[in-house]
N, CA, C, O and CB atoms as a CASP TS submission, in Angstrom:
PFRMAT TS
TARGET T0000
AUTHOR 0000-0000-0000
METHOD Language model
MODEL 1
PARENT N/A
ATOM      1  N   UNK     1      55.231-155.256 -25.182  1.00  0.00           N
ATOM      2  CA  UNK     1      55.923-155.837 -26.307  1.00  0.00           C
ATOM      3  C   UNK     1      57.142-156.552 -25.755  1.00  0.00           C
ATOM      4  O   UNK     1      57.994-155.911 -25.140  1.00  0.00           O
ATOM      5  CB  UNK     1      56.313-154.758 -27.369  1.00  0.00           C
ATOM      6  N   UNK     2      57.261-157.943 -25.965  1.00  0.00           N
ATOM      7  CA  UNK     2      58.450-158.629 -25.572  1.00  0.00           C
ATOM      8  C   UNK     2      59.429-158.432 -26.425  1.00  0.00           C
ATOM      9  O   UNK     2      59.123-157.830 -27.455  1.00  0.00           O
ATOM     10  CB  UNK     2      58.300-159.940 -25.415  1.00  0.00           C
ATOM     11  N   UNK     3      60.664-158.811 -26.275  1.00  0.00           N
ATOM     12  CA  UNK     3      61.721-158.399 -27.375  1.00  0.00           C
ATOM     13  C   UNK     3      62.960-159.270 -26.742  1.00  0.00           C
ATOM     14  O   UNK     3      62.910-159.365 -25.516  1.00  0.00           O
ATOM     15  CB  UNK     3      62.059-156.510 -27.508  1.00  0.00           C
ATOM     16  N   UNK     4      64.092-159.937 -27.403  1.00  0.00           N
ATOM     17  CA  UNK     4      65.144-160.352 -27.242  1.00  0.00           C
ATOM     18  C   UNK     4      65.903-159.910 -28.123  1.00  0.00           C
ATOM     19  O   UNK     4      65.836-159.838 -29.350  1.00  0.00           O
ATOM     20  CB  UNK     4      65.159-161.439 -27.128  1.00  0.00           C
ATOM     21  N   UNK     5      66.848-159.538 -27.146  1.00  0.00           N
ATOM     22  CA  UNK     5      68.211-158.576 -28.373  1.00  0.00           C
ATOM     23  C   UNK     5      68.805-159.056 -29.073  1.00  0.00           C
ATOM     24  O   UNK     5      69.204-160.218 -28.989  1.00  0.00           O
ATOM     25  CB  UNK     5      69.400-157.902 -27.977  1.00  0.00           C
ATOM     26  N   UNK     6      69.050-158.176 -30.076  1.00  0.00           N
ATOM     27  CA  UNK     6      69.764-159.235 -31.591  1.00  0.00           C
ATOM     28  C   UNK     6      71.305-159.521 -30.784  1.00  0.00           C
ATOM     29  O   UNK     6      71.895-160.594 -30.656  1.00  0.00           O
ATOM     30  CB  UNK     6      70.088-157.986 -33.719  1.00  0.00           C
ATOM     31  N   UNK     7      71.653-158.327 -30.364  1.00  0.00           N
ATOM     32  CA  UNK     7      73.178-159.005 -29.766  1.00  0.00           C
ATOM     33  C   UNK     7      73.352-159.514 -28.810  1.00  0.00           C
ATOM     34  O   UNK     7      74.506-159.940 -28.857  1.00  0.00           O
ATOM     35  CB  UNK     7      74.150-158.327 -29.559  1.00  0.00           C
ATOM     36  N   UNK     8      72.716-159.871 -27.504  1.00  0.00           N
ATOM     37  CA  UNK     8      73.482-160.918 -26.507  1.00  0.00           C
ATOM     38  C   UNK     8      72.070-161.176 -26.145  1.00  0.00           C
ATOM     39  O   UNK     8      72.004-161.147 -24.916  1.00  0.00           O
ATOM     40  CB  UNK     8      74.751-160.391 -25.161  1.00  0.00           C
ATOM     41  N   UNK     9      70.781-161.444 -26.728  1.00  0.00           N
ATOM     42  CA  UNK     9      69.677-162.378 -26.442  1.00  0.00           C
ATOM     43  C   UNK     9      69.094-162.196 -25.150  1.00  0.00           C
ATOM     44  O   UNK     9      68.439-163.134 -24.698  1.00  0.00           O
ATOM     45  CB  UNK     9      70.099-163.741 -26.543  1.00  0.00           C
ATOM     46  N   UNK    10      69.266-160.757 -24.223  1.00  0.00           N
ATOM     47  CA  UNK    10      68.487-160.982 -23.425  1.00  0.00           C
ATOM     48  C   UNK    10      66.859-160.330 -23.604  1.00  0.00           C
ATOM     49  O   UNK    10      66.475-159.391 -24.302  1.00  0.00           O
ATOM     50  CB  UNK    10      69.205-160.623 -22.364  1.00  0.00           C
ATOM     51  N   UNK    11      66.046-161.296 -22.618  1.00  0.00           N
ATOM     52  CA  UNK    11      64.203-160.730 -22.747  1.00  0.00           C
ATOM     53  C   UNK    11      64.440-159.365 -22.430  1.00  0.00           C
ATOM     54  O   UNK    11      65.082-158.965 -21.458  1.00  0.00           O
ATOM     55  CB  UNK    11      62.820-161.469 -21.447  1.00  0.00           C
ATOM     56  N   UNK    12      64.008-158.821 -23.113  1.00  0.00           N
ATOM     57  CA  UNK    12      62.892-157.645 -22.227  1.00  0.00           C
ATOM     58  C   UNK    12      61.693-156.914 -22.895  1.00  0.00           C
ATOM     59  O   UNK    12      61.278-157.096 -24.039  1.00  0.00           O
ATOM     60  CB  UNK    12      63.741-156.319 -21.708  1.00  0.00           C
ATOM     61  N   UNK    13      61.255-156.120 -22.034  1.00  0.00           N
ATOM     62  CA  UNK    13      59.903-155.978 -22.261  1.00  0.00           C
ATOM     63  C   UNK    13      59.934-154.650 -22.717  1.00  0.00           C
ATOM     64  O   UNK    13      60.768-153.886 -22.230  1.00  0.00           O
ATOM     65  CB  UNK    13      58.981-156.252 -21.095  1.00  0.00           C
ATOM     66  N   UNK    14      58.865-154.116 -23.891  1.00  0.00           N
ATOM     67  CA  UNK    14      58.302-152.461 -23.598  1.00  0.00           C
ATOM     68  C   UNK    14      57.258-152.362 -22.957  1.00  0.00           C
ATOM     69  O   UNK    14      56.510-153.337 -22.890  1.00  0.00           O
ATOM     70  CB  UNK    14      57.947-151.606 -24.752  1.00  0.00           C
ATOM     71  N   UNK    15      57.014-151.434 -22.468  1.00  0.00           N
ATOM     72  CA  UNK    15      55.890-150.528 -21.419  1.00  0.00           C
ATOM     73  C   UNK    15      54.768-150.660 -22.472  1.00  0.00           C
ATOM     74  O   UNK    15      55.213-150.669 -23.620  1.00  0.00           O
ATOM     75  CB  UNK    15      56.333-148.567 -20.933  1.00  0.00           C
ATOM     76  N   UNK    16      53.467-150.761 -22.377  1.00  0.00           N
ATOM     77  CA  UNK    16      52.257-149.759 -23.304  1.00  0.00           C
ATOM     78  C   UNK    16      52.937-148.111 -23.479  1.00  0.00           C
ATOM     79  O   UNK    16      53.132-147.601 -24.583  1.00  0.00           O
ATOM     80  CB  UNK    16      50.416-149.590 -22.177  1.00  0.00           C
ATOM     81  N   UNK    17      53.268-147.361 -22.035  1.00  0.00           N
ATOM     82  CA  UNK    17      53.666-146.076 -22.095  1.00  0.00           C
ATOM     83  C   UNK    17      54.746-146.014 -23.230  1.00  0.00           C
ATOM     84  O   UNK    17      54.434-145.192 -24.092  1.00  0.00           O
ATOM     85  CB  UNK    17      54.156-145.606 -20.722  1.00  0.00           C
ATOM     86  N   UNK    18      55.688-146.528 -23.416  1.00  0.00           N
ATOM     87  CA  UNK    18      57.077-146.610 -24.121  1.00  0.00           C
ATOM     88  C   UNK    18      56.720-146.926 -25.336  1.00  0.00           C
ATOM     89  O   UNK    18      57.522-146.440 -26.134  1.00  0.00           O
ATOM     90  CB  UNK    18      58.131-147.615 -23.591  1.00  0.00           C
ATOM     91  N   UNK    19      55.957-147.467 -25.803  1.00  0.00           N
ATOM     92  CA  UNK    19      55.355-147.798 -27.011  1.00  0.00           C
ATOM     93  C   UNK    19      54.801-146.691 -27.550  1.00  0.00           C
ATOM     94  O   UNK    19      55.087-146.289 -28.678  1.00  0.00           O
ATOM     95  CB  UNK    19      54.428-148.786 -26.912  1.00  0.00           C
ATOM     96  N   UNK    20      53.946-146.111 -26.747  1.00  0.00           N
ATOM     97  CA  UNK    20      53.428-144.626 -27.562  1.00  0.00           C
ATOM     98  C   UNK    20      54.482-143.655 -27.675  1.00  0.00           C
ATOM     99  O   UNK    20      54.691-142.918 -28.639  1.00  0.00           O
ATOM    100  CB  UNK    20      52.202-143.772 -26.758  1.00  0.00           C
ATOM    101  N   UNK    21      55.118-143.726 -26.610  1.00  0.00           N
ATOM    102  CA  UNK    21      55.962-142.368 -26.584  1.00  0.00           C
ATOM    103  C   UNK    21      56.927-142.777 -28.280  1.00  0.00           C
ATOM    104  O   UNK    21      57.395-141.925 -29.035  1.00  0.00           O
ATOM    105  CB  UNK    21      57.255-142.225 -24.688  1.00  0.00           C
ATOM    106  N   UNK    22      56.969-143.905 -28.425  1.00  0.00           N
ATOM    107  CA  UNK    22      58.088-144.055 -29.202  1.00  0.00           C
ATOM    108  C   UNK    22      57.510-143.884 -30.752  1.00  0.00           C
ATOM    109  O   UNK    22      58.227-143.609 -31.714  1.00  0.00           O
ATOM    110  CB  UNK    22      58.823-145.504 -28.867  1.00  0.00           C
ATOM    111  N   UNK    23      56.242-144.077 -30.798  1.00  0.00           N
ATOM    112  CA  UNK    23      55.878-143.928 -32.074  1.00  0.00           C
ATOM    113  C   UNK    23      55.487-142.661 -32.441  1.00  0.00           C
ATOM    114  O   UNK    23      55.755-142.235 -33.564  1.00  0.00           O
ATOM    115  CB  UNK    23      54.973-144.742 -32.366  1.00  0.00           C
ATOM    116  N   UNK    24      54.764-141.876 -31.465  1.00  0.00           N
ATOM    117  CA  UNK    24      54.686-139.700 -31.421  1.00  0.00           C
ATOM    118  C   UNK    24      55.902-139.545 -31.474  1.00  0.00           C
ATOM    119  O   UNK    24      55.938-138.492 -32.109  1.00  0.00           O
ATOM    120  CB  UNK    24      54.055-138.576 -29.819  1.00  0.00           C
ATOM    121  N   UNK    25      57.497-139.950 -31.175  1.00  0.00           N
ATOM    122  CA  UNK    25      58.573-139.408 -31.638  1.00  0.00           C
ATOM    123  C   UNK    25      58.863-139.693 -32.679  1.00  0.00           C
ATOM    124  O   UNK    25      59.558-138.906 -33.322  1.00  0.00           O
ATOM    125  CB  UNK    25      59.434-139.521 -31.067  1.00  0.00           C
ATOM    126  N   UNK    26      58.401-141.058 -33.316  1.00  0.00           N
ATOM    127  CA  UNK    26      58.910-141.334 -34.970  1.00  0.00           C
ATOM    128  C   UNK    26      58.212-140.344 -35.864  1.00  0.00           C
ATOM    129  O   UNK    26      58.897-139.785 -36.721  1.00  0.00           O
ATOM    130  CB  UNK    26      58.478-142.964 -35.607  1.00  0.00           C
ATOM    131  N   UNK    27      56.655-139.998 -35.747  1.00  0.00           N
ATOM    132  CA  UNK    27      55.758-139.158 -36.152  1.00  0.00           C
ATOM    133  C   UNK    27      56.811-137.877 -36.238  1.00  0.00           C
ATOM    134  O   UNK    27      57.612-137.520 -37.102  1.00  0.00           O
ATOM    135  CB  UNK    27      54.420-139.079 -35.151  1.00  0.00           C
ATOM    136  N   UNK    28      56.486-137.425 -35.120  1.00  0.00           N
ATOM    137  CA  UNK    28      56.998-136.233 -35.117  1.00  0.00           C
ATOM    138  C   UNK    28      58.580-135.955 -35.895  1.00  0.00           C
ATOM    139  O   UNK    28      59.079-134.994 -36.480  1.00  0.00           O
ATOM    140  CB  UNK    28      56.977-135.942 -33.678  1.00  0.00           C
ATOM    141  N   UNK    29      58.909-136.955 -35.648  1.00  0.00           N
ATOM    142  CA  UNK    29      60.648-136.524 -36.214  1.00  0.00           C
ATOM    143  C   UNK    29      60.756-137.204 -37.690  1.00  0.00           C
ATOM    144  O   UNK    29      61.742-136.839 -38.330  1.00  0.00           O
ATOM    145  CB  UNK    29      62.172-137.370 -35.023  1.00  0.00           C
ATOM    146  N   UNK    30      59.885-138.143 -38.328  1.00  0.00           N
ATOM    147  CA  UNK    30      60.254-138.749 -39.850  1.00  0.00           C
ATOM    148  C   UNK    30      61.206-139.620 -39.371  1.00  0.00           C
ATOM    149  O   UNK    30      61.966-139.777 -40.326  1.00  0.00           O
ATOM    150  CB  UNK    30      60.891-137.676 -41.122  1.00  0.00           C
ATOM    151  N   UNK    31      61.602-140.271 -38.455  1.00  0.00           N
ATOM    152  CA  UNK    31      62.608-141.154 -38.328  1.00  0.00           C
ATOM    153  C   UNK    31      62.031-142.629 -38.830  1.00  0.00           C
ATOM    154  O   UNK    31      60.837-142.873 -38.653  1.00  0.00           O
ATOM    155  CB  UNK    31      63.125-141.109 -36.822  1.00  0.00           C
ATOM    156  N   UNK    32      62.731-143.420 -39.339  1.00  0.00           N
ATOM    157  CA  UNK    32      62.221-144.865 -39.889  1.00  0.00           C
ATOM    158  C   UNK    32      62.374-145.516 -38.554  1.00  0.00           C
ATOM    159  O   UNK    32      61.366-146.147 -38.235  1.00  0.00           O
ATOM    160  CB  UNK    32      63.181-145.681 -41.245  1.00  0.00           C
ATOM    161  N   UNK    33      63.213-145.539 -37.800  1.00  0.00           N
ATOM    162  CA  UNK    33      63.312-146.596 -36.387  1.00  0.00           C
ATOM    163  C   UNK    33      63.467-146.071 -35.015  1.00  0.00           C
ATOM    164  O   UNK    33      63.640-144.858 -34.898  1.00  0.00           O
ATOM    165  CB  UNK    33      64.561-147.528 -36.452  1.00  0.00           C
ATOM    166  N   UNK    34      63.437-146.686 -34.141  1.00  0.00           N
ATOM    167  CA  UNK    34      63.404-146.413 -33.130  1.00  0.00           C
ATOM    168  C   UNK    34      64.060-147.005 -32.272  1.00  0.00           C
ATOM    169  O   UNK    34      63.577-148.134 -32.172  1.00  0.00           O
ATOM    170  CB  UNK    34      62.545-146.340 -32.926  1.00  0.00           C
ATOM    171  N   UNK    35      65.205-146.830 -31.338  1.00  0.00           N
ATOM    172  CA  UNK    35      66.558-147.544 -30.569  1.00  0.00           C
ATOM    173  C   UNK    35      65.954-147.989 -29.103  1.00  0.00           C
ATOM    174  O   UNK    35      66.016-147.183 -28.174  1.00  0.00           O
ATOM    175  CB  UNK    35      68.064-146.283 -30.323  1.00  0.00           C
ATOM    176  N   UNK    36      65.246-149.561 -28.878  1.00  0.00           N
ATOM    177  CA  UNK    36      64.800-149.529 -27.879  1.00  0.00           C
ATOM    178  C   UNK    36      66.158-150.479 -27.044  1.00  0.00           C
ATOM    179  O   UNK    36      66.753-151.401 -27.601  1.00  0.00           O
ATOM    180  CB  UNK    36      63.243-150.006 -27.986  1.00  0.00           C
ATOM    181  N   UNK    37      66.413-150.053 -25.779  1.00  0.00           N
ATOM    182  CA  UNK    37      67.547-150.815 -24.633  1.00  0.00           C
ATOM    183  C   UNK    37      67.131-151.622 -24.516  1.00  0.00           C
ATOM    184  O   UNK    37      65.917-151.763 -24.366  1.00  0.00           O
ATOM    185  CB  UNK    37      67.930-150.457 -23.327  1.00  0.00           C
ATOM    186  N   UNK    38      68.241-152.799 -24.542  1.00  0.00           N
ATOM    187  CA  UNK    38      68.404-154.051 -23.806  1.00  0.00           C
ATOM    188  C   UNK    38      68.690-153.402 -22.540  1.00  0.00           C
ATOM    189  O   UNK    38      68.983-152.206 -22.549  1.00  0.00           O
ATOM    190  CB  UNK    38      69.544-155.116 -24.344  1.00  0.00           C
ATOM    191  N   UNK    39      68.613-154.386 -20.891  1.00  0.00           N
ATOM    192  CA  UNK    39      69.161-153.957 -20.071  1.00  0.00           C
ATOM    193  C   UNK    39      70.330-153.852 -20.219  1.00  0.00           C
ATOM    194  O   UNK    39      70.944-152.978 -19.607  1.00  0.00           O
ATOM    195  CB  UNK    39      68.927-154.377 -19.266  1.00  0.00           C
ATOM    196  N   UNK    40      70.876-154.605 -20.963  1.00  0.00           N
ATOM    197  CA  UNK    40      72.693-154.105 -20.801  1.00  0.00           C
ATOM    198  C   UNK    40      73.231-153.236 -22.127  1.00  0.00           C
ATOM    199  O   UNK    40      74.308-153.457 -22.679  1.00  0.00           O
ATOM    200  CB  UNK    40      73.903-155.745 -20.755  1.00  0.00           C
ATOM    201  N   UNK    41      72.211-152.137 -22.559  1.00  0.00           N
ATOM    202  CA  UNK    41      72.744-151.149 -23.173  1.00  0.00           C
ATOM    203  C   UNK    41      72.242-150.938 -24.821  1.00  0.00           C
ATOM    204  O   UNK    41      71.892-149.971 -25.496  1.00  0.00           O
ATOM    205  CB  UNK    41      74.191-151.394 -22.984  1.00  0.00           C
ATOM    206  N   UNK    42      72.416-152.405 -25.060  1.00  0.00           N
ATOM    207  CA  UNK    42      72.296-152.971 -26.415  1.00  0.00           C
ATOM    208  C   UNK    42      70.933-151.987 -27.511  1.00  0.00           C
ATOM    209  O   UNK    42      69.720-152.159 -27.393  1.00  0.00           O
ATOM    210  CB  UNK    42      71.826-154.824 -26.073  1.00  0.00           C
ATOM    211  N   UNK    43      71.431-151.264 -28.242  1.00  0.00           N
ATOM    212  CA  UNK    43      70.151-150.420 -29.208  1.00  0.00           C
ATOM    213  C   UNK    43      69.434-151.619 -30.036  1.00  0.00           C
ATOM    214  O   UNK    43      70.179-152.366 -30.670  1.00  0.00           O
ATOM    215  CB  UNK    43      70.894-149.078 -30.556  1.00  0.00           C
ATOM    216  N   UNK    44      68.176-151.826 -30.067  1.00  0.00           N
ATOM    217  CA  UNK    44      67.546-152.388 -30.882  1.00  0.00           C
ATOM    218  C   UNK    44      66.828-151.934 -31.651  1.00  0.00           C
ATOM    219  O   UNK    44      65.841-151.422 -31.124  1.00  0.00           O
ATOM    220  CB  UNK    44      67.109-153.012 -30.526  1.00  0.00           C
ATOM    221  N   UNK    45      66.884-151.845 -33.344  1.00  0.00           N
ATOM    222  CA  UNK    45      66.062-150.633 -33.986  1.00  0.00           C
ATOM    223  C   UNK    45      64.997-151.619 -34.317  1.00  0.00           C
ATOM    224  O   UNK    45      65.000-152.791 -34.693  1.00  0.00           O
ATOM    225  CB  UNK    45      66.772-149.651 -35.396  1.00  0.00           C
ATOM    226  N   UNK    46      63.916-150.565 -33.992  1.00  0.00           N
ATOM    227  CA  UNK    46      62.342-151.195 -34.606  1.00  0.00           C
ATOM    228  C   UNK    46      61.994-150.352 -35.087  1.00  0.00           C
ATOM    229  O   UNK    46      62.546-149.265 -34.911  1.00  0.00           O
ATOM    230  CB  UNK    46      61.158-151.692 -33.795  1.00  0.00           C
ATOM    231  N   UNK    47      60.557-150.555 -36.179  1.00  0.00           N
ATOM    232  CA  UNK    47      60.521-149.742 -37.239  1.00  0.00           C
ATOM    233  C   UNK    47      58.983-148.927 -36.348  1.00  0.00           C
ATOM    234  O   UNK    47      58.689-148.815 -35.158  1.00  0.00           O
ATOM    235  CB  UNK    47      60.408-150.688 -39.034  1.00  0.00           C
ATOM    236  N   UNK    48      58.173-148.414 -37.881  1.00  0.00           N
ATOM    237  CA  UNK    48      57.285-147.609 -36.654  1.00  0.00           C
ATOM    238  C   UNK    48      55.837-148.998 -37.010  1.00  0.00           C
ATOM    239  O   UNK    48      54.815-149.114 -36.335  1.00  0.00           O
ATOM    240  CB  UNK    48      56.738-145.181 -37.162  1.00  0.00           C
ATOM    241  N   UNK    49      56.158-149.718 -38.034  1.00  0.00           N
ATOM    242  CA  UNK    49      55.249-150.078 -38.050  1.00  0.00           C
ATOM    243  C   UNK    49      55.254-151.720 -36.882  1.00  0.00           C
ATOM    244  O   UNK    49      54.265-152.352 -36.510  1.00  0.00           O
ATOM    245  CB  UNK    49      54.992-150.014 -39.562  1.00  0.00           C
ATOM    246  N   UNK    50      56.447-151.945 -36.630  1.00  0.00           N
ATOM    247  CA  UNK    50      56.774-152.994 -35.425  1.00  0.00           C
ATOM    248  C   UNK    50      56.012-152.920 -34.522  1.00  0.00           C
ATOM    249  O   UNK    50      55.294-153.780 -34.012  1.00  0.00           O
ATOM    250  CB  UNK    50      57.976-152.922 -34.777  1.00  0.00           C
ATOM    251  N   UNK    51      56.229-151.318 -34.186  1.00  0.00           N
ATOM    252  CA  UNK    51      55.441-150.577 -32.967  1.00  0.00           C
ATOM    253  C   UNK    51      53.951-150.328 -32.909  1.00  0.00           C
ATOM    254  O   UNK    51      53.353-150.520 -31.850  1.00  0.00           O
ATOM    255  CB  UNK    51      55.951-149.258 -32.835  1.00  0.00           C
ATOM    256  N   UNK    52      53.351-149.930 -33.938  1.00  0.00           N
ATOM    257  CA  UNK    52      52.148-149.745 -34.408  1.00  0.00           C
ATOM    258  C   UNK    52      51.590-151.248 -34.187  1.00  0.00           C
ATOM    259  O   UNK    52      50.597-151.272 -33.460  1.00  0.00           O
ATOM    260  CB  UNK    52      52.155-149.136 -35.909  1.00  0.00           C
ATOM    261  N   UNK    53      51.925-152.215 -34.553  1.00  0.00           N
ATOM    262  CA  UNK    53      51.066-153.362 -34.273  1.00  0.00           C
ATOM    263  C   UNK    53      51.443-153.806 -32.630  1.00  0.00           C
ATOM    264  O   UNK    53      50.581-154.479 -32.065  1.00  0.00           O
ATOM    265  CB  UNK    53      51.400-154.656 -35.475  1.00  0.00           C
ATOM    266  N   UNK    54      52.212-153.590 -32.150  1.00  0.00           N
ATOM    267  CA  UNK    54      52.358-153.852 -30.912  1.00  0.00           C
ATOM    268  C   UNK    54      51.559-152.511 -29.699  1.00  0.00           C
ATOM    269  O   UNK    54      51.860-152.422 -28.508  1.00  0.00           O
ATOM    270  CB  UNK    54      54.025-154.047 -30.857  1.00  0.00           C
ATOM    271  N   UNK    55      50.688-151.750 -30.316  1.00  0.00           N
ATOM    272  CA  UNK    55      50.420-150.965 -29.335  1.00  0.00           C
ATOM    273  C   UNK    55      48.967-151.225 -29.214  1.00  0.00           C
ATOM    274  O   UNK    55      48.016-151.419 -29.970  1.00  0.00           O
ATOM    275  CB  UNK    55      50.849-149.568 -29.547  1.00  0.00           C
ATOM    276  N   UNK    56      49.158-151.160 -28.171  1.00  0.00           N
ATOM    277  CA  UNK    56      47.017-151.299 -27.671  1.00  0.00           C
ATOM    278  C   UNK    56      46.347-150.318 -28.310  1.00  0.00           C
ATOM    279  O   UNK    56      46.425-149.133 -28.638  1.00  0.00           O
ATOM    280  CB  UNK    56      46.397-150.917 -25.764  1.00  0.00           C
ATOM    281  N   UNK    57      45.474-151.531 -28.371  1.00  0.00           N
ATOM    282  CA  UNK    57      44.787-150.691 -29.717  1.00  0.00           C
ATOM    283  C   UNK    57      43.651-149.785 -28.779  1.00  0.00           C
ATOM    284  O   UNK    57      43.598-150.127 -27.598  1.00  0.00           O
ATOM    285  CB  UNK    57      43.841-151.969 -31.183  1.00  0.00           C
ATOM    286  N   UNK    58      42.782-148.711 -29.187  1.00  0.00           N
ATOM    287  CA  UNK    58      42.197-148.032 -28.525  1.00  0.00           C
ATOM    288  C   UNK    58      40.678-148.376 -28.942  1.00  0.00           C
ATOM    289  O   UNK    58      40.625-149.014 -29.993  1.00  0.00           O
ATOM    290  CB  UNK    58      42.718-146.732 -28.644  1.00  0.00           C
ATOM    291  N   UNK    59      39.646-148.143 -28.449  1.00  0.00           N
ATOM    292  CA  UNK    59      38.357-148.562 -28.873  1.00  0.00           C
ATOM    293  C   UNK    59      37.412-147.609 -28.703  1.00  0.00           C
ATOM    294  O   UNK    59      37.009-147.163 -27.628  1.00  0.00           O
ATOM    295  CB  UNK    59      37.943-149.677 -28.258  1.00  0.00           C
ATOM    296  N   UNK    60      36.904-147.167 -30.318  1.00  0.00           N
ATOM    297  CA  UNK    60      35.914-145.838 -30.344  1.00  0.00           C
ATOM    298  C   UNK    60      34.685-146.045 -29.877  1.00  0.00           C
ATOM    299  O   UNK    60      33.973-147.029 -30.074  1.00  0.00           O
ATOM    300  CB  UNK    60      35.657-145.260 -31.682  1.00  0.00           C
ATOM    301  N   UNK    61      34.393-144.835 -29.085  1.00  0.00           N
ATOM    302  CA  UNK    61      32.751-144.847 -28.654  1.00  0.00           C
ATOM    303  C   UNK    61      31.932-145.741 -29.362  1.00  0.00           C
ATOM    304  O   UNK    61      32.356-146.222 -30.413  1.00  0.00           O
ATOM    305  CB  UNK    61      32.031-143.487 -28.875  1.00  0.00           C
ATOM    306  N   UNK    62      31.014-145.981 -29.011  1.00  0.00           N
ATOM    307  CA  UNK    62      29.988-146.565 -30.385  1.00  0.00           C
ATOM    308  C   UNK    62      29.074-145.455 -31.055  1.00  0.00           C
ATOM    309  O   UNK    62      29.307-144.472 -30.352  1.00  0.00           O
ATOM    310  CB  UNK    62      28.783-147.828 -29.828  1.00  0.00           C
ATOM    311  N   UNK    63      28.585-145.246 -31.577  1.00  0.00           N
ATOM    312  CA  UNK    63      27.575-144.456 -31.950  1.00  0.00           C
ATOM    313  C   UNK    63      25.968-144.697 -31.871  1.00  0.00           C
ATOM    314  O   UNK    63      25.370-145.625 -32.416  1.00  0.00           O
ATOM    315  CB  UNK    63      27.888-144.273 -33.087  1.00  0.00           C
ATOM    316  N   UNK    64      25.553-143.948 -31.295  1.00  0.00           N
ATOM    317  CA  UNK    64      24.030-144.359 -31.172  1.00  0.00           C
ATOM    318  C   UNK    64      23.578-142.977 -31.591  1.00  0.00           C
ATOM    319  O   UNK    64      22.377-142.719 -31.670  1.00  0.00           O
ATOM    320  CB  UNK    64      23.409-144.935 -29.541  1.00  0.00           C
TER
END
């Protein structure tokens, strides 16, 4: 997931890993957002559903 910070505009990226971890903690805790770092510190709140479309999606067996 790419991202530029609302306060001083720099890129950065989330992990696939960082993406899950962050949405099993919204789960788990009822929190509406989630505080991802700019490199220089900066909290950026995303919601869970930001995250949810930004996570690889997984692909079920098929059934035979």
């Amino acid at each position: 997931m790419h991202l530029s910070c609302f306060r001083c505009q720099t890129s950065f990226s989330l992990k696939k890993e960082e993406i899950a971890f962050a949405i099993e903690a919204l789960r788990e805790s009822g929190d509406a957002h989630y505080d991802a770092r700019c490199p220089r510190g900066h909290a950026n709140r995303l919601s869970l559903e930001q995250l949810e479309r930004a996570a690889p999606r997984t692909e079920s067996p098929s059934e035979e």
